[in-house]
C-alpha positions in Angstrom: 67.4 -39.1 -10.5 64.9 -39.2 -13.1 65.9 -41.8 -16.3 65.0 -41.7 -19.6 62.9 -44.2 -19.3 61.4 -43.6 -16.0 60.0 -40.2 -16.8 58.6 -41.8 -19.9 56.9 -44.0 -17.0 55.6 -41.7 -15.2 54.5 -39.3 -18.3 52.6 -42.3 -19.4 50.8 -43.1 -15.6 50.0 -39.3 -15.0 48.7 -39.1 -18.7 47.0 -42.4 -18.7 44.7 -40.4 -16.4 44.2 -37.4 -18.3 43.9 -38.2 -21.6 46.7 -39.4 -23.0 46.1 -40.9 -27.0 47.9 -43.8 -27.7 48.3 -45.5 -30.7 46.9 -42.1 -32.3 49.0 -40.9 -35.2 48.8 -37.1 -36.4 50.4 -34.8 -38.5 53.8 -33.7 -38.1 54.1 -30.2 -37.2 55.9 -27.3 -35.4 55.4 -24.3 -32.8 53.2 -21.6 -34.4 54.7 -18.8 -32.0 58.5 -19.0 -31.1 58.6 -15.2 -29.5 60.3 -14.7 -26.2 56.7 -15.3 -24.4 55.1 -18.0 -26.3 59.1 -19.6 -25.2 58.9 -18.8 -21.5 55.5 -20.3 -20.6 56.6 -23.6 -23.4 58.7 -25.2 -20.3 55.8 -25.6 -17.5 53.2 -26.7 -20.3 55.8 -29.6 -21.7 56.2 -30.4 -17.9 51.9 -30.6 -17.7 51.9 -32.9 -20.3 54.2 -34.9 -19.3 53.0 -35.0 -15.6 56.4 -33.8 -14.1 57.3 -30.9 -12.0 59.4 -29.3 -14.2 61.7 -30.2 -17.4 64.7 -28.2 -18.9 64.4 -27.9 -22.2 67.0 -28.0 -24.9 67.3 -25.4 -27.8 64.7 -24.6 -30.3 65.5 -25.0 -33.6 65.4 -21.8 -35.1 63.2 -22.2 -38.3 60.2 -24.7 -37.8 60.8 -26.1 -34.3 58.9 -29.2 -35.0 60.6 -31.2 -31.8 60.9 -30.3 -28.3 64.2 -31.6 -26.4 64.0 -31.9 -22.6 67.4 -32.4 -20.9 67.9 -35.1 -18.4 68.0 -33.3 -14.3 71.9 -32.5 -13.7 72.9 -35.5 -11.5 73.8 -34.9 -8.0 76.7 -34.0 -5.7 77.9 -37.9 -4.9 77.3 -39.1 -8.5 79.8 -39.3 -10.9 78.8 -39.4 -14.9 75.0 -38.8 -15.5 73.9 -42.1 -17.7 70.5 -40.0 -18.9 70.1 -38.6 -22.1 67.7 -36.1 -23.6 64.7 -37.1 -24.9 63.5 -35.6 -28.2 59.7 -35.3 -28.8 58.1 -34.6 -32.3 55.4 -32.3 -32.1 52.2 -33.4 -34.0 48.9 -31.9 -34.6 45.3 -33.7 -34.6 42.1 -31.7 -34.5 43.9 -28.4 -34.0 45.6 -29.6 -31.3 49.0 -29.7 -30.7 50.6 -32.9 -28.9 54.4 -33.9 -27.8 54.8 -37.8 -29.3 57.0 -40.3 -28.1 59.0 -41.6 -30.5 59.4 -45.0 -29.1 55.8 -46.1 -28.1 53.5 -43.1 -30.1 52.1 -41.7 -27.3 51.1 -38.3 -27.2 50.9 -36.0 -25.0 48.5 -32.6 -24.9 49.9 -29.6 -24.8 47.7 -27.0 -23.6 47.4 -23.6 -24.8 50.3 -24.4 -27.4 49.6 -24.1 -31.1 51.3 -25.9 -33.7 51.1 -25.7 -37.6 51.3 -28.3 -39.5 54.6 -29.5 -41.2 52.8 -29.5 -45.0 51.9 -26.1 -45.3 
């Protein structure tokens, strides 16, 4: 079972080696393209940043999604309640390029082939 807190471990080790910014700010932002396709290829890029097989990710909002919401794995067979929670990331934009941030250490994340606008226009 993958925690909070341990996936934001090994996001940060698998990033660490890719490029991950830290201590970068940018500019709040959201998903340029929300249609069905842009939304069906969104999953396995969030997972590329975040150096993880695979994520489920929770609803979009449906103006501006400027945050992406992956769900904690459904726990297994012999466990009883699933402690994890979903962790939000705000999307933010530096240099035209769209990054997942997490909102407890300010990491981000690249996400690859994703464009983002940014929140002030």
């Amino acid at each position: 079972m993958i925690t909070p807190l341990r996936l934001s471990a090994l996001a940060a080790t698998a990033l660490l080696a890719v490029g991950c910014q830290t201590g970068a700010s940018g500019t709040p932002a959201y998903l340029a393209d929300t249609s069905k396709e842009a939304l069906f290829v969104l999953p396995g890029q969030v997972a590329q940043a975040l150096g993880v097989a695979n994520v489920d990710l929770g609803p979009l909002a449906e103006s501006q999604p400027d945050a992406i919401t992956v769900r904690p794995r459904p726990g297994g067979p012999f466990e009883g309640n699933n402690p994890d929670v979903p962790m939000t990331f705000p999307l933010v934009i530096m240099d035209e390029d769209c990054f997942l941030q997490d909102p407890e250490t300010g990491d981000l994340y690249p996400l690859i082939d994703v464009a983002c606008i940014p929140l002030s226009r």
